[in-house]
N, C-alpha and C positions, 0 to 999 in steps of 0.2 A: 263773342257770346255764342254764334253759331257752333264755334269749337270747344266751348265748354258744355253745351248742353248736346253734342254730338258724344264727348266725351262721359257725360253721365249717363245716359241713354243706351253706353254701351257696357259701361260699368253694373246697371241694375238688367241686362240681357246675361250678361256673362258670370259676372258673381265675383268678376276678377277686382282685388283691389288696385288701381294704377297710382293713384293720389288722393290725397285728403286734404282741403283747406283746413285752414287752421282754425279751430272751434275755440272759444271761450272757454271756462269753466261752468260748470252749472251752478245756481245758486247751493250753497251745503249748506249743516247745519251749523250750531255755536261752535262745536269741537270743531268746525274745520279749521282750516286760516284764515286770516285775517280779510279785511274785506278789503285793503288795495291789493290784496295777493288775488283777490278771484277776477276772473275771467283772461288770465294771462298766463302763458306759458314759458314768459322768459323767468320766472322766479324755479320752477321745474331742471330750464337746461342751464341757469347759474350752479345749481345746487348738483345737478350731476357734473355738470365738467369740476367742479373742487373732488380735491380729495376726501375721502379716498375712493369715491368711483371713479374718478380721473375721464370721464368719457370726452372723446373730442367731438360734442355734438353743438350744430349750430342750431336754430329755429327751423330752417329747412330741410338738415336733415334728421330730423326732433318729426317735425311735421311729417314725411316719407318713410317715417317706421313703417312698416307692417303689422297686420294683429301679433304674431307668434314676435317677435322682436320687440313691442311694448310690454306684454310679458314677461319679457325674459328681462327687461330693464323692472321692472315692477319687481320679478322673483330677486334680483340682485340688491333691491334695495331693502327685502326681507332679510336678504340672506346679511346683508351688515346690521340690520335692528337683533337678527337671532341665527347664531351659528346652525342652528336644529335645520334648516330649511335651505342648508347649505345642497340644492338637488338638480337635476340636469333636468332639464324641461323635456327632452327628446327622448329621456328612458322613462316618462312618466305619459299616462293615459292624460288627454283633457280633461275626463273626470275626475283623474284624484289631484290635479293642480288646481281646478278649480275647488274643490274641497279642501284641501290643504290650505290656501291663502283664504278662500270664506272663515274656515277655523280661527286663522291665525288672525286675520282683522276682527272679527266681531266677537270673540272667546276669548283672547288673550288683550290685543291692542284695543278692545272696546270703541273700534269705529261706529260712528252713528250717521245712516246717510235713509231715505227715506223713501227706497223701494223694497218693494218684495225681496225675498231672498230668493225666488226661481227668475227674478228678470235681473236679481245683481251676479245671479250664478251663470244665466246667459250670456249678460255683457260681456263676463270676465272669461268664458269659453269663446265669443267670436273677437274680444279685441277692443271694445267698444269703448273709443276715447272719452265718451261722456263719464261714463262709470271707471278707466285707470285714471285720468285724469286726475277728480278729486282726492284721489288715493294717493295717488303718487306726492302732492303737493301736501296732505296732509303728515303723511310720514316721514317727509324730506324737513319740513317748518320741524316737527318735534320730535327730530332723530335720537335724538341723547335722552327724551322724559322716555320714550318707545322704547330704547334698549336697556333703560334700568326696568321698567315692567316687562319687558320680554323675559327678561333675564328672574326677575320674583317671580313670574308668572310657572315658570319650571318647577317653583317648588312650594308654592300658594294656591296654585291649580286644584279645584277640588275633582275627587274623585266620585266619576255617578256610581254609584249601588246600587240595586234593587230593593225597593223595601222588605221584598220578602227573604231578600238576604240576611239582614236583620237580626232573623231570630235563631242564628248562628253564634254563638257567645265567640268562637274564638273570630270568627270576621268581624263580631262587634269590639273585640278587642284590640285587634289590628287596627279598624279605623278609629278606636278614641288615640290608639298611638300615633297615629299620621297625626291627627289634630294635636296631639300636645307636639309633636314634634315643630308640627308648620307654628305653635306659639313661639316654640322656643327658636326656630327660625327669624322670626317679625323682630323677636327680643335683639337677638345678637346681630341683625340688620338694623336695628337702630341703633344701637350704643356703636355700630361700626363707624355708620353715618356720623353719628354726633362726634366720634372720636375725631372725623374726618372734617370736621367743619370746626374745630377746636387745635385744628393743629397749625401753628407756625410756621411759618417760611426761614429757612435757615437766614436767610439775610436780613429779614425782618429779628431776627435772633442777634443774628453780629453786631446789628446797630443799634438795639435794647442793649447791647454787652458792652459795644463802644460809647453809648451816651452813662449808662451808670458807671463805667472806669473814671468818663471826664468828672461828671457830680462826684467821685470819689475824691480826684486829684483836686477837685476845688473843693471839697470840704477840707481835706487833710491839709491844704493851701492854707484855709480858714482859720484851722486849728490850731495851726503850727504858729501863723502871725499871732493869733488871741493866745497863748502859750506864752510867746514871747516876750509881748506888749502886756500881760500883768503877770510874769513872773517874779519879776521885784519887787511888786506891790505888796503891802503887809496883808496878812491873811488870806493870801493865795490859797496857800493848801487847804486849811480849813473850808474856804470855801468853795474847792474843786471836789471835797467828798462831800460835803454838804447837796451841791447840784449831781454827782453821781447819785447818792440815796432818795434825789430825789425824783430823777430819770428811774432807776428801778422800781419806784412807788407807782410813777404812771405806768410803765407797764405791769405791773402787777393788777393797777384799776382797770385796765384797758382790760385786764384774762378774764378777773373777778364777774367782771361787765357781763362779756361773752360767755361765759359758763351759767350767771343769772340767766341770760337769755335763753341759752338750750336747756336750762332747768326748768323754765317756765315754759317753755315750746314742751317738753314731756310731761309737767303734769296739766296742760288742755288735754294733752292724746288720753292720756289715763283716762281725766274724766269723762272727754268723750266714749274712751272706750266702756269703762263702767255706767255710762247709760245705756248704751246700747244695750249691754248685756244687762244691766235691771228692767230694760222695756221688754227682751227675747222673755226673761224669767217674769215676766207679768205676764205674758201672752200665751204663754205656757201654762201658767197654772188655771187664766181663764179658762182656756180651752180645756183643761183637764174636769176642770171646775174641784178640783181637789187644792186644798191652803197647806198640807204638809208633804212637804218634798219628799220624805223617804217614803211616804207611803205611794207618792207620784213616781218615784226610780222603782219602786218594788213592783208597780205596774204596770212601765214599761218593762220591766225585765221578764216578767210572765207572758207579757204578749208577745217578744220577741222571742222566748222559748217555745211559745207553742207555735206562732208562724216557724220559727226555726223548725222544729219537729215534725210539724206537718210538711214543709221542704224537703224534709231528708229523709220522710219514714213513708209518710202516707200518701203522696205523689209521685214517688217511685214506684212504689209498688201499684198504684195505680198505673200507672202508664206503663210497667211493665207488664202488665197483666194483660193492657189493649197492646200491647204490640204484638202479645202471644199470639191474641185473639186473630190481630190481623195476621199474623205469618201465618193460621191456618185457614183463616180465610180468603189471605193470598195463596196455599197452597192447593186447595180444596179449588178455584178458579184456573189454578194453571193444568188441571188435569181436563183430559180431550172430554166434549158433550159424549156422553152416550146416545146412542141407538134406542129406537122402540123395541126392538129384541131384549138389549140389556133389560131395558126397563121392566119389560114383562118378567124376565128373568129373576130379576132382583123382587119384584111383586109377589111371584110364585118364592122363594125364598121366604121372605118375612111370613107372609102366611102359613107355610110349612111349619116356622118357627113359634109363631101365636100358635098352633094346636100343639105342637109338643109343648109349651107351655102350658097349655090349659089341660091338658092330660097329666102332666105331672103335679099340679094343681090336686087337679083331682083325687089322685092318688093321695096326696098329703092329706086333705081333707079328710079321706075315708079312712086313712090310718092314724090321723087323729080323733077321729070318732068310735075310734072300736073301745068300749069299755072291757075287755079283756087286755088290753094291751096294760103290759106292767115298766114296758119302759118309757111310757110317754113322758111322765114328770123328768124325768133324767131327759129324756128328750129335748124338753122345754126349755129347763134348765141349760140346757150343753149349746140352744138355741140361743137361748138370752145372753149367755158365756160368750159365744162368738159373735153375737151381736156388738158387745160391750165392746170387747177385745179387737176388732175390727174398726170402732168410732173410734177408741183409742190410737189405733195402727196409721191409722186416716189423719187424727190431730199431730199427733206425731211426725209424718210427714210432711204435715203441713208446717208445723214451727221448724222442721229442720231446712224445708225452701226457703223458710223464711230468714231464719238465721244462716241458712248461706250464703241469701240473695244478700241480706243488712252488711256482714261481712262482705264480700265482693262489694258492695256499694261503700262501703266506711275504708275500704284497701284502695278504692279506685278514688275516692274523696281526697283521702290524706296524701295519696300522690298529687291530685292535683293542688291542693294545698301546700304542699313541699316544694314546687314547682310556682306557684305565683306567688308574688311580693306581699306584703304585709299590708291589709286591707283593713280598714273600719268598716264593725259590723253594722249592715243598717240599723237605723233605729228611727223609730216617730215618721215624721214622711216619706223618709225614702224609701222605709220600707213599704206603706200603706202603696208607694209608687210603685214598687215593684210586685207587690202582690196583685194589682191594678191591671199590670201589663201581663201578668203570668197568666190573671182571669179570663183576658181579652185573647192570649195566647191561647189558653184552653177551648174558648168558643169559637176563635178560628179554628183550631182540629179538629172540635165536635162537628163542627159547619161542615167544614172540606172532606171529612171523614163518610160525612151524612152523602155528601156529592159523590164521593167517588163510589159510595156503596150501590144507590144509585145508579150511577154510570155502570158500575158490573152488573147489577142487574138487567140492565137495558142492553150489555153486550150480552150475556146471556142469553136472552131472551130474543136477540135477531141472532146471533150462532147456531140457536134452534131452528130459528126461523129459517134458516140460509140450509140448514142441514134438511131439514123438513123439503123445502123446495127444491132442492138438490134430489133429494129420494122421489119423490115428483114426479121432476124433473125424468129423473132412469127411468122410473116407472111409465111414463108417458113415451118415453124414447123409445122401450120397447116395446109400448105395446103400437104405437104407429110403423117401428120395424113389421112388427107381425103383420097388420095391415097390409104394409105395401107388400108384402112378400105375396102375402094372400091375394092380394090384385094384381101382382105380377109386376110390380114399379119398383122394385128393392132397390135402396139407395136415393130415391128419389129427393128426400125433404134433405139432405148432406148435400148434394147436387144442388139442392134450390140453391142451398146455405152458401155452396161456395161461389153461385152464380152472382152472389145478390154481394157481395163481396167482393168478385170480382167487377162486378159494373159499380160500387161504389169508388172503386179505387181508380178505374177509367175515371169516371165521373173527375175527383179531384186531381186526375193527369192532366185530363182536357183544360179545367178551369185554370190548371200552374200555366199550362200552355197559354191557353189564351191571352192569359194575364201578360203572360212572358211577351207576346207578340203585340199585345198593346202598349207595351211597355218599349220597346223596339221602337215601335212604327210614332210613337210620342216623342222619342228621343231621336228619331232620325229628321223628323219632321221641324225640332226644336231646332236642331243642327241646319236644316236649309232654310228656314225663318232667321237665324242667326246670320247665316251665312250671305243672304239675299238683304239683309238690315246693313251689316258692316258693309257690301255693294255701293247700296246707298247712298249710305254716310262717308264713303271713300272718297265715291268720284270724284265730287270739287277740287278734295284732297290731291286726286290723282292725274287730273287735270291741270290743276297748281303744280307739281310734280313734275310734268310733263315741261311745259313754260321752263322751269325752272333745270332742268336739266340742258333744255339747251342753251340758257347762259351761260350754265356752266360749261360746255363744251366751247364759247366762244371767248368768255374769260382765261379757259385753260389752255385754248391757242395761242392766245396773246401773251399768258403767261409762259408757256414755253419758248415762244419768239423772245422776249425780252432775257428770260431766264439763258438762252443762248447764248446771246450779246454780252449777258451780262460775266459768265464762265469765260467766254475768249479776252475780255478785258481783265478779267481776274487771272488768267493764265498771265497774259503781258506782265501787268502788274505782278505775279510771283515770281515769274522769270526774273525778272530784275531787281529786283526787293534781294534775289538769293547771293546774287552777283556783287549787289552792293555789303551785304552781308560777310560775302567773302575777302570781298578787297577791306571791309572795315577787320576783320581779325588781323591780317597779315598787316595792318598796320599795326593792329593795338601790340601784336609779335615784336615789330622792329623798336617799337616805344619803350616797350618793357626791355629789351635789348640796350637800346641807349641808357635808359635809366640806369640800367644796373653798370654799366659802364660810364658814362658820370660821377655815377657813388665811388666807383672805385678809383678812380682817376683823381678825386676832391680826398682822398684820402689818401694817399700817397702824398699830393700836395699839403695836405695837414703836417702829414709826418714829417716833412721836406724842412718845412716849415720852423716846426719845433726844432729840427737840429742845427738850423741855421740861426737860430735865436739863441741857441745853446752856443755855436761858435762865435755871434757878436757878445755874448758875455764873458765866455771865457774871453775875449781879446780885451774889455776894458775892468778885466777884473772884478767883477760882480753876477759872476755864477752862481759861488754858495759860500758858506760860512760856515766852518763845523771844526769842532775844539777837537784833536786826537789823544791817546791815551797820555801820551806823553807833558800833555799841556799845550803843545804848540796849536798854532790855529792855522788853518789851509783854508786860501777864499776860491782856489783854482784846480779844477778837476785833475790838471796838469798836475799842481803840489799833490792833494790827494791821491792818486796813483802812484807816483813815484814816490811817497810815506809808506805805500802798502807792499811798494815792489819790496823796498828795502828792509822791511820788516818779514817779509816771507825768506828775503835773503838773509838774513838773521837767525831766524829758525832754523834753517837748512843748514847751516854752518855748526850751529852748536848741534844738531840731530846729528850728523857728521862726525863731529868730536865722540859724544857719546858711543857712536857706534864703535869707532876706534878703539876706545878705551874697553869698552865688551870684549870684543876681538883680542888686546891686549891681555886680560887680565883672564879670559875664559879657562886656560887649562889651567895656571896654576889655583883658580879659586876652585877646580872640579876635584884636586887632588887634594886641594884643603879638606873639599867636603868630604871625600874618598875616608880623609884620616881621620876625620870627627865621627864618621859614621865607625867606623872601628874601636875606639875609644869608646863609645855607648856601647858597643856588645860588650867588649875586656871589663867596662863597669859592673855592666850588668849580669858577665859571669861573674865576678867577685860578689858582688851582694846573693847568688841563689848559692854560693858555698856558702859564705859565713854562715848563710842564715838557714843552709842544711848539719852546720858542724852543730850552731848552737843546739837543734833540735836534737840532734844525736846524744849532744852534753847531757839534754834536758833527759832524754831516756834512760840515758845511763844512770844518771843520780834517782831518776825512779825506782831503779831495778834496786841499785843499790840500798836504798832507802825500806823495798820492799825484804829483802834478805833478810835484814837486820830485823825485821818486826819478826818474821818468822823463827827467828833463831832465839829470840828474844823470852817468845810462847813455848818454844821445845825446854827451854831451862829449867819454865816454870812447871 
């Protein structure tokens, strides 16, 4: 006990973590887990040693994490619920990992635990097993529900806006696309689902395939016996198409049936639907309080043309005309305040300007009054004339801005029009809706308009203000120069200025300093309060230390003594172990030597054997038995060899002969051939005469043949 609470004592002096007993769970909420999972920590290090975190951690050393190592076991159990969070804890600030996992559990994973969010953001920056704790075990119980909503969560996640973003048509545009996209998102993550909970196991497939083959073979089994068994019966056939037409009948009642039914499933929808739609067209004509319809479409048509028209003709040019107004009252603002000089300036102008006015005035007056004058009517007249022709010049310019501005607005319309999809135009409430939000639109800019006008006047009016006291200011500044100059102090109040300046910024040296040095002398002091506490808490320790050292100096004597003894008996004991080691080869040597010379010695004697067995049969005549070509029969190796001698002497004899007779007959049969081969040529010159004479014959009688015809033509 002593050493435990010597041990905490030094743990809340230092700050140092050494160890943690092992805490319970804190009670959570319903989302947490289950109630035998709380307050226990082996359900935590079951679930990380599996895969696929694989960690080889026991309770102990689960329990001897560190803050920054629970962490990083927490970050790794995001990073499997959501690849995104896949981040290295050492390149990231405390702050944005504690932000990051607050994100990710309360905004995406929907943890619900029931502190503050600056003491769950504390916890989760120093470590604090009470607060990873229930986290860890919560996210480990419901890893696979976590990683299907981590994974929606990417693309269901709504996006903040600003409201006053809003009144942005093309950001309002964008975000109704997010939104129909995230429907059409949910859509095709359900039908995937359902496809996924509706699909088969191949095996469970094989053996629906192998049970309906068998029900096939035992029907066809069935059919074939009942085939068989009343096919000789009288009126078989008749009665096999009778039961066929009648099998076609039931299923024909079986479709009949099923087609009744989704005939009558279609028309409830009808009627329901044509109630709906005769209650919409009662509620409508209430509300109109009008009984004939076309004159009810003819007035919504007129209101939507004039809400239409006022959209596109008379709000434009409204609002073009205030943005005129403001770019020249932004303009008019962005020019520098004038001077009391200008002013007087400008003052003495105008005034200048009123009496050359009223002098010309003048003039006109008294040369309108003179009754001599004979051009005055002409006068008048050429007046009124360019009065006229000027109002005109004036509307004129005015309908051509306007039909500029309507074209540029109707060219910049039809683009945009050409450019978005095909839209229904409001009509009835949506419109009333949207004219609603245009109104509220309008009195926010008349509002914010009114503020900022406002607000320019009020910079205005301290710009002056600032100007004004600046002028002051010089003026003051000089005339106190003149002063001291006149008193003989020139520079004096600059001097004060930089004096007072300078001891300010003394002033805040001294206080960093002091600070600094109490800060020091706090921290040195904390260090020998420290230092003088672990003293302390040592001694016993070091004292116990002490004792204990010198057992061990008396154990490790005795251990060396024994350890000695123990080496020179192990030397004997090798020395002789090696020795016997050697004489056991040299035996196992000479073993294997005999062996192999036994084998060969019991082998010879085999052979030995067989021949001496071979020579007691040859002696009593029952060797072998074997018929030769000739018919005779040999039972004796003896007969057998001497059958074979004689027969080779046989060969040799007649080979012999033969050869003789070659030898005999060689030259006279070379000179036969000699003669035959001579005889083939003398034939063969005789046949290429004949058979050039006939051709010769054959030419002759041509030619001859040819004379005659020619002699024959000269006659004629």
């Amino acid at each position: 006990n002593e050493r435990n609470c010597s041990r905490a004592d030094n743990t809340a002096s230092t700050g140092a973590v050494l160890r943690r007993p092992a805490r319970p769970f804190p009670h959570r909420s319903s989302s947490g887990p289950t109630q035998a999972a709380m307050g226990d920590i082996h359900f935590i290090v079951d679930r990380l040693n599996e895969p696929p975190f694989s960690m080889p951690l026991s309770l102990v050393a689960f329990d001897e994490k560190s803050p920054f190592e629970l962490l990083e076991i927490v970050n790794a159990v995001i990073r499997e619920i959501s690849a995104e969070h896949a981040a290295n804890l050492r390149d990231e600030t405390p702050e944005a990992t504690a932000t990051r996992m607050m994100d990710f559990l309360f905004k995406v994973l929907n943890y619900q635990q029931s502190l503050e969010p600056e003491h769950f953001k504390t916890g989760l920056l120093h470590g604090d097993p009470g607060i990873l704790y229930p986290a860890l075990g919560w996210m480990l119980e419901r890893r696979s529900e976590l990683t299907t909503r981590a994974y929606l969560a990417r693309f269901l996640l709504n996006v903040e806006i600003p409201e006053h973003m809003f009144g942005d048509d093309e950001i309002l545009e964008l975000y109704q696309q997010h939104k129909d996209l995230q429907e059409q998102f949910k859509e095709a993550h359900k039908a995937s689902e359902q496809s996924r909970s509706q699909l088969i196991s191949p095996a469970e497939i094989k053996k629906a395939i192998v049970q309906m083959e068998e029900d096939k073979e035992q029907l066809e089994r069935k059919v074939e016996a009942l085939h068989t068994k009343l096919h000789g019966s009288d009126g078989f056939e008749p009665m096999l198409r009778e039961v066929g037409a009648l099998r076609v009948e039931q299923d024909e009642q079986l479709k009949l049936a099923e087609r009744m039914k989704e005939q009558r499933s279609h028309a409830y929808q009808a009627e329901q639907r044509l109630e709906q739609l005769s209650r919409a067209l009662a509620g409508k004509k209430a509300e109109a309080g009008v009984s004939d319809l076309g004159r009810l479409l003819q007035k919504l048509e007129a209101e939507v043309a004039a809400m239409s028209r006022r959209a596109h003709e008379e709000l434009p040019r409204a609002i073009a005309q205030r943005q005129q107004r403001h770019d020249e009252l932004q303009q008019v603002l962005s020019l520098p305040a004038g001077s009391e000089s200008d002013t007087r300036e400008m003052l003495q102008h105008r005034q200048g300007l009123q009496r050359a006015i009223r002098e010309l005035e003048e003039r006109k007056r008294a040369t309108a009054s003179d009754p001599d004058d004979r051009l005055a009517m002409f006068r008048q007249q050429a007046s009124l004339v360019a009065k006229k022709r000027e109002q005109v010049r004036q509307r004129l310019e005015a309908v051509r801005r306007d039909k500029a501005n309507v074209d540029a607005e109707l060219a910049s319309k039809a683009a945009e029009v050409s450019q978005l999809p095909d839209q229904p135009v409001l009509r009835g409430e949506e419109f009333r809706k949207y004219a609603a939000e245009l109104r509220g639109k309008t009195a926010q800019y008349k509002r914010m308009k009114a503020e900022l006008g406002g607000l320019r006047a009020e910079w205005g009016t301290l710009s002056r203000t600032v100007s004004l006291l600046a002028g002051q200011d010089s003026s003051v500044t000089s005339q106190l120069s003149a002063v001291e100059a006149k008193r003989g102090v020139a520079g004096f109040a600059q001097t004060e200025e930089q004096l007072r300046q300078a001891e300010q910024l003394k002033a805040e040296v001294d206080s960093a300093k002091g600070k600094t040095l109490e800060e020091i002398s706090q921290v040195v002091e904390e260090i020998n309060r420290q230092i003088k506490d672990n003293k302390t808490r040592l001694a016993p320790q070091i004292k116990s230390l002490r004792t204990l050292r010198a057992q061990h100096g008396e154990i490790e004597a005795e251990y060396l003594e024994k350890k000695g003894v123990y080496d020179n008996i192990k030397a004997g004991f090798d020395s002789e172990l090696t020795k016997l080691q050697a004489d056991l080869d040299s035996a196992e040597k000479e073993a294997q030597q005999e062996e192999s010379s036994c084998h060969y010695y019991d082998t010879l004697s085999a052979m030995e054997r067989v021949k001496l067995q071979r020579i007691a049969d040859e002696k009593e005549g029952r060797a072998l038995r074997r018929a030769m070509p000739d018919g005779a029969v040999v039972t004796t190796y003896r007969e057998l060899y001497e059958r074979r001698i004689k027969e080779q002497e046989a060969q040799q004899r007649e080979l012999r002969e033969r050869q003789k007779a070659l030898k005999e007959n060689h030259v006279p049969n070379k000179e036969q051939m000699q003669l035959f081969r001579d005889l083939n040529k003398l034939l063969r010159c005789k046949v290429d005469l004949q058979k050039a004479a006939r051709a010769e014959a054959a030419d002759m009688a041509a030619a001859e043949q040819q004379e005659s015809n020619v002699l024959s033509l000269g006659n004629d």
